[in-house]
C-alpha positions as CSV (number, residue, x, y, z in Angstrom):
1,X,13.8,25.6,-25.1
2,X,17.3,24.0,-26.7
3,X,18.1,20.7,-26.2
4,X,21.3,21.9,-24.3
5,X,19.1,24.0,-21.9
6,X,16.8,21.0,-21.1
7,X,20.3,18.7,-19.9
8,X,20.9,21.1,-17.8
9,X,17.8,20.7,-15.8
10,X,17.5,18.6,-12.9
11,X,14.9,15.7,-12.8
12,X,12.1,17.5,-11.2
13,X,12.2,20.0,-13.1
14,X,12.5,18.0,-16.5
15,X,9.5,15.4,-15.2
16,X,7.9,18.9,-14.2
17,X,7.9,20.3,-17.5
18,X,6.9,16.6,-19.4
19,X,4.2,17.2,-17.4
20,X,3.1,20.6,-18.6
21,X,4.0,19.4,-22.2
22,X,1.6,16.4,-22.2
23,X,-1.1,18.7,-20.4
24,X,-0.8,21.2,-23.1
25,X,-1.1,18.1,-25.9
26,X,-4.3,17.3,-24.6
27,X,-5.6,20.7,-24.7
28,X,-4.1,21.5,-27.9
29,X,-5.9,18.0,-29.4
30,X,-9.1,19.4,-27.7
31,X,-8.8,22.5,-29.4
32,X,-8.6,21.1,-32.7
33,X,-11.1,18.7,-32.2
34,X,-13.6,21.9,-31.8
35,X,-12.1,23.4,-34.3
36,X,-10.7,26.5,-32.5
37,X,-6.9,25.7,-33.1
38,X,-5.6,28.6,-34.7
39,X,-1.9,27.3,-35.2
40,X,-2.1,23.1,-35.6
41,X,1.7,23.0,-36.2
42,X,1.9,23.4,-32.3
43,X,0.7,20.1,-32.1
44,X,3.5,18.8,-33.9
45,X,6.4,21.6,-32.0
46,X,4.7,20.3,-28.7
47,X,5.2,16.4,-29.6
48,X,8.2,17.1,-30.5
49,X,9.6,18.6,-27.2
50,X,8.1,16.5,-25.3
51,X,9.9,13.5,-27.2
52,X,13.1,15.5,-26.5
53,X,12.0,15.8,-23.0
54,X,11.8,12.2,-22.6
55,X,14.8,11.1,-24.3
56,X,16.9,13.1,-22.4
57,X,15.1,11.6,-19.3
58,X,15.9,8.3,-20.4
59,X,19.6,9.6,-20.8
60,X,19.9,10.5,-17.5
61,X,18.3,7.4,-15.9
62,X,20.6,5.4,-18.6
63,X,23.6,7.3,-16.6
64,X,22.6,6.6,-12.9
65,X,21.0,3.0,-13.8
């Protein structure tokens, strides 16, 4: 999902899908860690969102704050 996409999200849904981002890290990590990760670059695509996830949380808690 774009960057632009994920500002237009509402709260919920954004603290909703930093959940499912850091529940797919762990699994991903667990995957590698038995050696059955075909693709180990999502582990970096996956950090990666969720970082812009979080920023753009912060942003909008920045803006209300």
């Amino acid at each position: 999902m774009k960057v632009k996409e994920l500002r237009e999200l509402s709260k919920e849904e954004l603290t909703g899908r930093i959940d499912e981002a850091r529940k797919s890290l762990v699994e991903l990590r667990f995957q590698l860690a038995m050696r059955k990760l075909e693709n180990p670059a999502r582990i970096r695509t996956t950090k990666r969102e969720l970082a812009q996830m979080l920023t753009i949380m912060t942003e909008k808690e920045a803006v209300k704050g």
